[in-house]
Residue, then its C-alpha position, 0 to 999 in steps of 0.5 A: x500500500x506504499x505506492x498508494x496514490x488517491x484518485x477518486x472518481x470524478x463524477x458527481x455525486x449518484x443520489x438514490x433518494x433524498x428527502x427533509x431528513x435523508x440523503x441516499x447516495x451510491x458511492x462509487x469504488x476509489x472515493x473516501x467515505x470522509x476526508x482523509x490524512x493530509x490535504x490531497x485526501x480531502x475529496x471525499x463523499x461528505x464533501x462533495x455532498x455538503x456542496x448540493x446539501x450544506x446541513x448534511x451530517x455523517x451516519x455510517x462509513x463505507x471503506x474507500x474500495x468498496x462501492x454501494x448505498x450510503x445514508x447521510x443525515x440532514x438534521x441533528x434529529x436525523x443523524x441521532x435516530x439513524x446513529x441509534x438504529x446503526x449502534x442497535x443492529x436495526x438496519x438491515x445491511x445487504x452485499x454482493x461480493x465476488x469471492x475467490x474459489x468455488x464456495x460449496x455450500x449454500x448458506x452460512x455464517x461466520x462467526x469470528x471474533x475480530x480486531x487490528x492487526x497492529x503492526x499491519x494497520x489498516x489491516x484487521x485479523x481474527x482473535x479469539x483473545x482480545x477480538x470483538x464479537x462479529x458474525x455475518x451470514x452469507x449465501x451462494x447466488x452462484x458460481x463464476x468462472x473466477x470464484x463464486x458470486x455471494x450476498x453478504x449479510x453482516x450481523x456486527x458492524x466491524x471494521x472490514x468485517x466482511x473482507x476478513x470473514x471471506x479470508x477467513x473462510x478460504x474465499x477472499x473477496x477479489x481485488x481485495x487490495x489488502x487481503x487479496x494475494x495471487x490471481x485474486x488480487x488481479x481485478x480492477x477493484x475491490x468486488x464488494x458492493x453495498x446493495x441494499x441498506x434498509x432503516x427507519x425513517x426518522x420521521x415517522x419511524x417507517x421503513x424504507x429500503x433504498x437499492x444501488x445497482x451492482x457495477x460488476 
């Protein structure tokens, strides 16, 4: 990760729904989530938001590689609901990850403890010490030439939960940039896409389901 270089995508922000309280985005692979470390990584998906939306606030974080649905907060009210249903687990979080090898079975979870790899940062790893509970369940949709096509469902929220949950289990998730090695790490970006995010309204407390399409 040493040669590194930040070139985030330039097109504008891919709005899903926006409304009084709620802003929905698709935010593309390459862009950060919030500004990152130094001046040449202040682009980011908040900042480019705040110059259509000035009052916009942060709920959740993707990672920089991978793709898929968003929610941001247009009022103090907002980003505390939204914040609370996140700390709660009572968002419903759904992925579409290309994985390394052909995975046999048709359904299942991981259930493996997780925290960082210290001296390899931003790096996480599986710990049975000192690691925080973390599950995610998973189904095959099918197989592909260069592995196997898989939904995503995480339980938890851990910091690259599901990129060391697929390493773990011997399918790492392709063009991963971090936990990827080989011909699995021979892809144009990160295949992990954030489908589906379903909530609560803060208004009014209904549920709404907001979809980004699957770019690969």
């Amino acid at each position: 990760m040493s040669d590194f270089i930040y070139a985030p995508p330039a097109d504008p922000p891919a709005i899903l729904h926006e409304d009084h309280e709620l802003v929905f985005v698709d935010k593309p692979s390459g862009l950060l989530s919030v500004p990152g470390k130094g001046e040449h990584m202040r682009d980011c998906m908040i900042a480019r938001l705040r110059a259509i939306f000035p009052d916009i606030l942060l709920v959740h974080r993707l990672d920089l590689d991978t793709s898929g649905v968003m929610v941001f907060a247009r009022t103090p009210h907002a980003q505390r609901h939204l914040g609370l249903q996140f700390e709660k687990r009572q968002t419903r979080k759904t992925y579409i990850a290309r994985v390394a090898g052909q995975v046999t079975e048709r359904a299942g979870r991981v259930d493996l403890p997780l925290t960082v790899d210290w001296p390899n940062r931003p790096r996480q790893m599986v710990c049975h010490d000192t690691g925080r509970p973390a599950q995610t369940d998973w189904a095959l949709i099918r197989h592909e030439d260069a592995g196997s096509r898989l939904r995503l469902m995480p339980v938890t929220g851990r910091s690259h939960q599901l990129r060391v949950h697929m390493l773990a289990i011997g399918h790492p998730i392709l063009g991963d940039p971090l936990y990827a090695t080989g011909t699995a790490l021979e892809h144009p970006r990160l295949m992990l896409h954030a489908q589906n995010l379903r909530l609560r309204h803060p208004d009014g407390g209904k549920g709404i389901t907001i979809t980004a399409p699957v770019p690969f």
